[in-house]
C-alpha positions as CSV (number, residue, x, y, z in Angstrom):
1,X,127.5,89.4,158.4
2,X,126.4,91.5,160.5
3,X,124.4,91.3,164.1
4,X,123.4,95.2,164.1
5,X,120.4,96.6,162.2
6,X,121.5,98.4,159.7
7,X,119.9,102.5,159.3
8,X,117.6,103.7,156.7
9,X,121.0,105.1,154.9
10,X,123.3,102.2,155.3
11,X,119.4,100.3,153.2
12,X,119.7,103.2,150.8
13,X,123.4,102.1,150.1
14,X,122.8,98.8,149.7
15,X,120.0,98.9,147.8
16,X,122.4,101.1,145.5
17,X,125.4,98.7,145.9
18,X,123.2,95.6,145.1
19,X,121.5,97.0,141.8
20,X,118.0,96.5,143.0
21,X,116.7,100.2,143.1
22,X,118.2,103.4,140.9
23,X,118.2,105.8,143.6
24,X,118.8,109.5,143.3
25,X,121.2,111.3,145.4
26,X,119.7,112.3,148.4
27,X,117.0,109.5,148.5
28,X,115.0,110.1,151.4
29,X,114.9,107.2,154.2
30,X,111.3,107.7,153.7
31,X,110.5,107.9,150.1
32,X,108.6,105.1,148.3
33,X,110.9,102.2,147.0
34,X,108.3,101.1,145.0
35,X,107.9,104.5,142.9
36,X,111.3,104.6,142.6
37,X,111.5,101.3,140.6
38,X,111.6,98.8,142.8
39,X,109.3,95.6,141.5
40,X,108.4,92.1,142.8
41,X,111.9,90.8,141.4
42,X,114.2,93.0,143.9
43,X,111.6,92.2,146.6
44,X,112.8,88.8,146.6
45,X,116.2,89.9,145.8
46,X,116.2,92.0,148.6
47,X,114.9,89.5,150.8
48,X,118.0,87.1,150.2
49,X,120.5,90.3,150.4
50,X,119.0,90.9,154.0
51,X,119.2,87.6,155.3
52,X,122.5,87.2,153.8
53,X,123.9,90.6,155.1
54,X,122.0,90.9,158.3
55,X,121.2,87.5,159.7
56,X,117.4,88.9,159.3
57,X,114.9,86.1,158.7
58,X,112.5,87.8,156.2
59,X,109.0,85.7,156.1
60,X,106.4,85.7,153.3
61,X,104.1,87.7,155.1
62,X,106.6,90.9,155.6
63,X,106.8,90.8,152.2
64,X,104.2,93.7,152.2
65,X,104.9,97.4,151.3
66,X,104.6,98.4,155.3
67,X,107.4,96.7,155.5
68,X,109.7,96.9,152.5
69,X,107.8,100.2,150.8
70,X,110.5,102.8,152.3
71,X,114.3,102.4,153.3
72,X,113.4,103.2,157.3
73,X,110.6,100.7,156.9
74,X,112.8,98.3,155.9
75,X,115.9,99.2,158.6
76,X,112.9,98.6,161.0
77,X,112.0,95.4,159.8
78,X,115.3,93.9,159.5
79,X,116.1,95.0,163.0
80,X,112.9,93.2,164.0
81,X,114.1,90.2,162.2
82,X,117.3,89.7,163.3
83,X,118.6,86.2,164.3
């Protein structure tokens, strides 16, 4: 596990790695997850991945697309999360 947030890239690869999003090459950090494919399904998915991967403790009420909507928006809030 790791103690560092990761960086909007390193969310783009997992993301990739963990089957929850088909990203394009070249993604942007801040293009729209959920216009890319992402549904309600990997947002509790991804929820897991992060707490399992980053020590980040996700609650219900992050769950919103400010937070989880874009990969830098999502680097952010893990970081905020961290244990």
């Amino acid at each position: 596990m790791m103690s560092a947030a990761p960086s909007a890239d390193e969310i783009v690869e997992m993301l990739r790695e963990e089957g929850l999003a088909e990203l394009p090459e070249g993604f942007p950090v801040d293009g729209d997850l959920f216009a890319a494919g992402m549904d309600s399904m990997a947002v509790m998915q991804l929820i897991v991945i992060a707490e399992e991967r980053y020590g980040a403790v996700i609650r219900p009420e992050d769950a919103g697309r400010e937070n989880l909507g874009t990969p830098a928006a999502l680097a952010g809030l893990i970081g905020r999360r961290l244990a």
